[in-house]
C-alpha positions as a printed NumPy array, in Angstrom:
array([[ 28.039, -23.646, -42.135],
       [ 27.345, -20.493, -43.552],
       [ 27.624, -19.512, -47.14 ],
       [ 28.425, -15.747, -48.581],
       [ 28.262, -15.259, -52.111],
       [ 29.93 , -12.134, -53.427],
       [ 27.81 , -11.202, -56.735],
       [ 30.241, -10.037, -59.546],
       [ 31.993, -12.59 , -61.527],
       [ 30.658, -15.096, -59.169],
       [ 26.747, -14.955, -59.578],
       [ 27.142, -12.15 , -62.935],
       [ 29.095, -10.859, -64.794],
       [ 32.022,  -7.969, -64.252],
       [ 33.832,  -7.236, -67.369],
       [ 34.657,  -3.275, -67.58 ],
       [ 36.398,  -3.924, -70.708],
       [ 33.279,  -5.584, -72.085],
       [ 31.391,  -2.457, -70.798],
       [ 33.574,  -0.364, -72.262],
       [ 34.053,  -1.5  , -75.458],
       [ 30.143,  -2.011, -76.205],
       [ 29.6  ,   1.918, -74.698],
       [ 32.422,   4.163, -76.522],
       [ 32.233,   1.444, -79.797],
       [ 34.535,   3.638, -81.685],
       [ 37.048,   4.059, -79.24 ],
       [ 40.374,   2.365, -80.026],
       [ 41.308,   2.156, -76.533],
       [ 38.914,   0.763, -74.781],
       [ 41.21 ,  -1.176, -72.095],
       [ 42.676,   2.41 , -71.422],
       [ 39.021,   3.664, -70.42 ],
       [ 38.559,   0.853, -68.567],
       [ 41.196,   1.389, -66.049],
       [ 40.601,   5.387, -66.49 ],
       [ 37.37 ,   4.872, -65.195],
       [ 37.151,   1.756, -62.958],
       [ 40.084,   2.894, -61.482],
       [ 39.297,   6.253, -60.311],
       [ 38.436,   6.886, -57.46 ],
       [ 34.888,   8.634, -58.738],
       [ 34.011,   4.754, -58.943],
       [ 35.256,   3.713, -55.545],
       [ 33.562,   6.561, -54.114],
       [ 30.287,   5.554, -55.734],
       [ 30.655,   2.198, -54.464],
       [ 31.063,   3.514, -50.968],
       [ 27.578,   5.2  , -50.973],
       [ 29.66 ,   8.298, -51.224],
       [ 27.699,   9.651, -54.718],
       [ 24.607,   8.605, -56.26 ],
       [ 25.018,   7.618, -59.692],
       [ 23.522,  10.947, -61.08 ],
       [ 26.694,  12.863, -58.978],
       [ 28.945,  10.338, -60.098],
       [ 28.056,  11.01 , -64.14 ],
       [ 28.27 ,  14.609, -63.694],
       [ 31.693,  14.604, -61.882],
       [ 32.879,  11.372, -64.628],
       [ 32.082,  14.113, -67.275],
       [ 34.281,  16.752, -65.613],
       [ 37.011,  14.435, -64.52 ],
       [ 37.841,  12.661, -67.746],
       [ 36.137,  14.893, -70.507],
       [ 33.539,  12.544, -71.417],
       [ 30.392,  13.893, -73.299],
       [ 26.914,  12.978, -71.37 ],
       [ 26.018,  10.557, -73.973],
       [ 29.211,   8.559, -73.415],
       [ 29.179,   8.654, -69.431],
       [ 25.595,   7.652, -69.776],
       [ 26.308,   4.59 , -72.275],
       [ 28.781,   3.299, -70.302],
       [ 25.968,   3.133, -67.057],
       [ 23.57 ,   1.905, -69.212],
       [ 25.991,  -1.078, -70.189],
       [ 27.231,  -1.621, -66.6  ],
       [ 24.171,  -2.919, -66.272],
       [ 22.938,  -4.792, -69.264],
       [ 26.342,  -7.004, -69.473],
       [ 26.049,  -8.28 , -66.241],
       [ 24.745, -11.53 , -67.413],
       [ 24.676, -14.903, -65.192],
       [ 27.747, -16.762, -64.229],
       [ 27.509, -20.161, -65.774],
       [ 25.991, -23.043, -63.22 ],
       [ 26.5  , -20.573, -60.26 ],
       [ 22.891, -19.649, -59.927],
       [ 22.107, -23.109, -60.377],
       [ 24.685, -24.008, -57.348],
       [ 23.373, -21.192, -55.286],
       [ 19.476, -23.189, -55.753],
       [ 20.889, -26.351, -54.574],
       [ 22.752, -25.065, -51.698],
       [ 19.26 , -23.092, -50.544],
       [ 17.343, -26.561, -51.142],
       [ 19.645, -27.853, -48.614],
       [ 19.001, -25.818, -46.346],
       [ 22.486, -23.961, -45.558],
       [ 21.854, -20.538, -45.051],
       [ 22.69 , -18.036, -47.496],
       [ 24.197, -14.034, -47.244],
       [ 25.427, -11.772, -49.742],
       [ 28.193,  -9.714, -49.528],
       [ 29.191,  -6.832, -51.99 ],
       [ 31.183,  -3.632, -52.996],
       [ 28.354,  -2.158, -54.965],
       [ 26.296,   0.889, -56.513],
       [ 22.533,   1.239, -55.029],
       [ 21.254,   1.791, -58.417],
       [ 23.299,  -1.561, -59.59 ],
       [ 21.743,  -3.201, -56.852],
       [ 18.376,  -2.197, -57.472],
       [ 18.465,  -3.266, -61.359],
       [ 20.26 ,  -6.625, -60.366],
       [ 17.457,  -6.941, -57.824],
       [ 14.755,  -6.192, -60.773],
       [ 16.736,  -8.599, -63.299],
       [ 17.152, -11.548, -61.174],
       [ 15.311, -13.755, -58.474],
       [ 18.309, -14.997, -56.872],
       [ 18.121, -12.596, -53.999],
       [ 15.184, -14.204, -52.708],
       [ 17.276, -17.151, -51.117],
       [ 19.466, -15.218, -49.229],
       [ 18.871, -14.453, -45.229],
       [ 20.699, -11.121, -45.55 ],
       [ 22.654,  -8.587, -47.879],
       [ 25.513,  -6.468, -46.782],
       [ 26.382,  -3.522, -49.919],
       [ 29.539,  -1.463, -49.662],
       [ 27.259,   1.544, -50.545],
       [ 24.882,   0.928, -47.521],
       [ 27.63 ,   0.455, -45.124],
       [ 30.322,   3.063, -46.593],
       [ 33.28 ,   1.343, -46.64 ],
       [ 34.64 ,  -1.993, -49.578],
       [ 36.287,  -5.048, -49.217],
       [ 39.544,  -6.15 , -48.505],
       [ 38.838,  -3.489, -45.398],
       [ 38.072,  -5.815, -41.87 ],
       [ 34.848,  -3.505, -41.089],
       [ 32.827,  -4.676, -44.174],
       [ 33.346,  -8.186, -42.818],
       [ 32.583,  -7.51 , -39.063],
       [ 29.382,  -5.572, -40.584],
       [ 28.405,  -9.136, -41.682],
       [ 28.941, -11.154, -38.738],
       [ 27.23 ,  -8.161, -36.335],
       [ 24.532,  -7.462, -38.152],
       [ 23.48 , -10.926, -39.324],
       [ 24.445, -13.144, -35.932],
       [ 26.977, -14.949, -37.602],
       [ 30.433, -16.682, -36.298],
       [ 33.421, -16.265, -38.348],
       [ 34.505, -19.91 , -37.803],
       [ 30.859, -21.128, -38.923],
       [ 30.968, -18.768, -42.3  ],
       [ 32.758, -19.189, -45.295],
       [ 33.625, -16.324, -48.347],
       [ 33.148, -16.72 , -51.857],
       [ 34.745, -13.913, -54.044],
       [ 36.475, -13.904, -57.446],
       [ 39.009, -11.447, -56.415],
       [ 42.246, -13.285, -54.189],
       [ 42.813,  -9.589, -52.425],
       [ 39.253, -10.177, -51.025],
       [ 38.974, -13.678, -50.382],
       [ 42.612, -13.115, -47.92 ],
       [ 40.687, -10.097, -46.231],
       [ 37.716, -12.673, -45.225],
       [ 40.244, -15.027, -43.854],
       [ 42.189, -12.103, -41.953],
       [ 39.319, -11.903, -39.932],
       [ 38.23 , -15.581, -39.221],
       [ 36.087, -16.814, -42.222],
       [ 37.053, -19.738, -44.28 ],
       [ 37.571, -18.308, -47.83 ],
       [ 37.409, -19.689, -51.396],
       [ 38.407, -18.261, -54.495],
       [ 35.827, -18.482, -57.242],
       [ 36.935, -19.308, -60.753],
       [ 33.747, -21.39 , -62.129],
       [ 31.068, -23.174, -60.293],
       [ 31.96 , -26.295, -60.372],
       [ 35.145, -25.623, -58.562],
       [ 33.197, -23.506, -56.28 ],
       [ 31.516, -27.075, -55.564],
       [ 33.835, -28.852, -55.131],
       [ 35.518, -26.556, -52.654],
       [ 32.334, -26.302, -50.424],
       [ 32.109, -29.927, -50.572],
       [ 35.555, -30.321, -48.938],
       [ 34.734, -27.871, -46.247],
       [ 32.264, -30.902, -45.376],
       [ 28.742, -29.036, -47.066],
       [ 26.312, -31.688, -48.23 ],
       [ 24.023, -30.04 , -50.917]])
């Protein structure tokens, strides 16, 4: 069996409200910015490989009226918060030790990527990477998870999907993989272990 890990909130952290609130600190309404920004699509267009983060601050500053300082904190802190997931790098070890091969699958920013990649070793163990801003398109969408199979050999039936997010964990199974929800490691665990993975 197969194993692919998405990477935020499963291997580090996502919080945009986190982000948000340590980048515009005197901001009362810092769950409002969150959405403002997360949700527009500036940010899904960035994750498509659409923009490159310089485009994306520049159009962020026009878009929502944020000062260059502020667009720029909140970057800077999209990356600094996304600390480990508790035990899950630890699982992800002991599942490579095993030998099971490993793939990574995520909707992502190249420059994210590329500090993740800096920050931590954990990419080492796995056989291949798919990134929404490599292949242009995010999950729930079918094509991100066909890009997968087609481009790293694997069988649907033989793979299974770990994601945080139940949209994208039902867009893995719509297209053959087994799927589980990931809420904290050790139920991650114990879910691959009744799939029938020794590790």
């Amino acid at each position: 069996m197969n194993v692919v890990f998405d990477v935020g909130n499963v291997l580090v952290r996502w919080s945009p409200l986190l982000i948000m609130r340590r980048a515009l600190a005197n901001a009362p309404d810092s769950d409002e910015w969150a959405h403002r920004f997360f949700g527009h699509e500036l940010w899904r267009q960035l994750n498509r490989g659409h923009l490159s983060e310089g485009d994306a601050q520049r159009h962020y500053m026009r878009a929502l009226g944020m000062t260059t300082e502020q667009v720029e904190a909140v970057f800077h802190h999209v990356k600094a918060t996304q600390d480990p997931v508790p035990g899950s790098h630890e699982l992800l070890l002991r599942l490579h030790r095993a030998g099971i091969p490993l793939y990574a699958l995520t909707d992502n920013v190249r420059e994210i990527v590329d500090h993740l990649r800096q920050r931590y070793d954990f990419w080492q163990y796995f056989r291949g990477v798919v990134v929404s801003a490599e292949v242009g398109c995010l999950k729930p969408d079918p094509a991100i998870f066909q890009r997968l199979l087609e481009d790293h050999g694997l069988i649907a039936e033989r793979t299974v999907f770990i994601d945080d997010v139940a949209a994208n964990v039902a867009g893995a199974r719509h297209v053959g993989l087994a799927a589980i929800q990931f809420h904290d490691a050790a139920q991650c665990e114990r879910e691959l272990a009744a799939l029938g993975l020794a590790f």
